[in-house]
C-alpha positions as CSV (number, residue, x, y, z in Angstrom):
1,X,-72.6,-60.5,34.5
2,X,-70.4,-63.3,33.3
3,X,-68.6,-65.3,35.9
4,X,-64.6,-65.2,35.4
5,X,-62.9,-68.4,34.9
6,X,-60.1,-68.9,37.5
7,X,-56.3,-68.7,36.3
8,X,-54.5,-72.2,36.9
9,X,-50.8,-71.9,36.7
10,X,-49.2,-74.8,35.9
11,X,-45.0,-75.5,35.1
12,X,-44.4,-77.7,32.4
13,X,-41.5,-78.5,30.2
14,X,-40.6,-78.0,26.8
15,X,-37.8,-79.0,25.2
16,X,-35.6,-79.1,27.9
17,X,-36.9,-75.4,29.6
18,X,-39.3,-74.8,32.3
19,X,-42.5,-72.8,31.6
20,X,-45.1,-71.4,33.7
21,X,-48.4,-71.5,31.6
22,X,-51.6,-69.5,33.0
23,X,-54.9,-70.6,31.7
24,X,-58.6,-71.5,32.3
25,X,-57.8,-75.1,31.2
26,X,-57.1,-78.1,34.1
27,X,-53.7,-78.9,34.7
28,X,-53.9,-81.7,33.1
29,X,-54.6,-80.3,29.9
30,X,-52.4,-77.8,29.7
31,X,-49.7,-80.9,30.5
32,X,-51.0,-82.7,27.6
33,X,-50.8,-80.0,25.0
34,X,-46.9,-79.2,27.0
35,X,-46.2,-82.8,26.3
36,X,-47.4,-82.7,22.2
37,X,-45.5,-79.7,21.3
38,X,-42.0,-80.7,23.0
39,X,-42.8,-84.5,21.1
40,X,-43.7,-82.3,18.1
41,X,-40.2,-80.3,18.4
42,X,-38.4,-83.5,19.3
43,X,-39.7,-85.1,16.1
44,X,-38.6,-81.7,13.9
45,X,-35.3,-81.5,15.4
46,X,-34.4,-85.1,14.7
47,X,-35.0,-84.9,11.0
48,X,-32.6,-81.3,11.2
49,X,-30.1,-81.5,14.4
50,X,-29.1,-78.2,12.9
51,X,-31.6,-75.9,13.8
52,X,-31.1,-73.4,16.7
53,X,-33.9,-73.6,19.3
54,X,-35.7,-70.7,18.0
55,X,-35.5,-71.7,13.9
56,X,-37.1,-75.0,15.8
57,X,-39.9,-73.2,17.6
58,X,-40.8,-71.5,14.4
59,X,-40.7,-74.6,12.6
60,X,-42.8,-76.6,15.2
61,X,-45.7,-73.7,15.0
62,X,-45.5,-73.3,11.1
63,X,-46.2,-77.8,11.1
64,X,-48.5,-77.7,14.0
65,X,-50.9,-74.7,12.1
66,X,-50.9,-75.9,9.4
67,X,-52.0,-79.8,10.9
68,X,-54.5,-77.4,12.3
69,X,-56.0,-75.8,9.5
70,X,-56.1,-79.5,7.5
71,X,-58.0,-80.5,10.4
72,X,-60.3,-77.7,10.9
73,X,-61.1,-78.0,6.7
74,X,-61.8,-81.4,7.2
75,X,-63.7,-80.9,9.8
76,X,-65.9,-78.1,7.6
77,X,-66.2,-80.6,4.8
78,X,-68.0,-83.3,7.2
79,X,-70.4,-80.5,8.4
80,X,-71.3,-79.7,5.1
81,X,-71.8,-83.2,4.4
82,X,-73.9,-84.2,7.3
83,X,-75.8,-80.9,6.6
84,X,-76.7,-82.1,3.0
85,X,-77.7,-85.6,4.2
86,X,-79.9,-84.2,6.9
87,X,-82.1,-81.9,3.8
């Protein structure tokens, strides 16, 4: 039978509001990825003071998936590369 990962719960803050995150992931980690989405929303909200918390939240996702999904084609591109040099 698998072993369970243990649950860390760590606080963090996000724009300006405390969160309690519960995950596998070290404390430090889960501080890091804290830390890039309150820059992330920081950096949104400065080119749009307008936007409500929650139209800035949406926002911040809709940017950081679709960073994501660049990176993650990228990433299938250089497979499919290294797989052709290694034939």
């Amino acid at each position: 039978m698998a072993e369970e990962k243990k649950k860390n719960r760590t606080t963090v803050e996000i724009y300006g509001q405390r969160y309690v995150i519960a995950g596998t992931e070290s404390s430090s980690h889960i501080h890091l990825v804290a830390d890039k989405v309150d820059l992330k929303m920081r950096e949104i909200q400065s080119h749009n003071r307008f936007l409500d918390t929650k139209q800035l939240a949406v926002l911040t996702a809709v940017n950081t998936m679709n960073e994501y999904l660049k990176i993650k084609e990228e990433l299938k591109k250089l497979q499919q590369r290294i797989g052709k040099e290694e034939s």
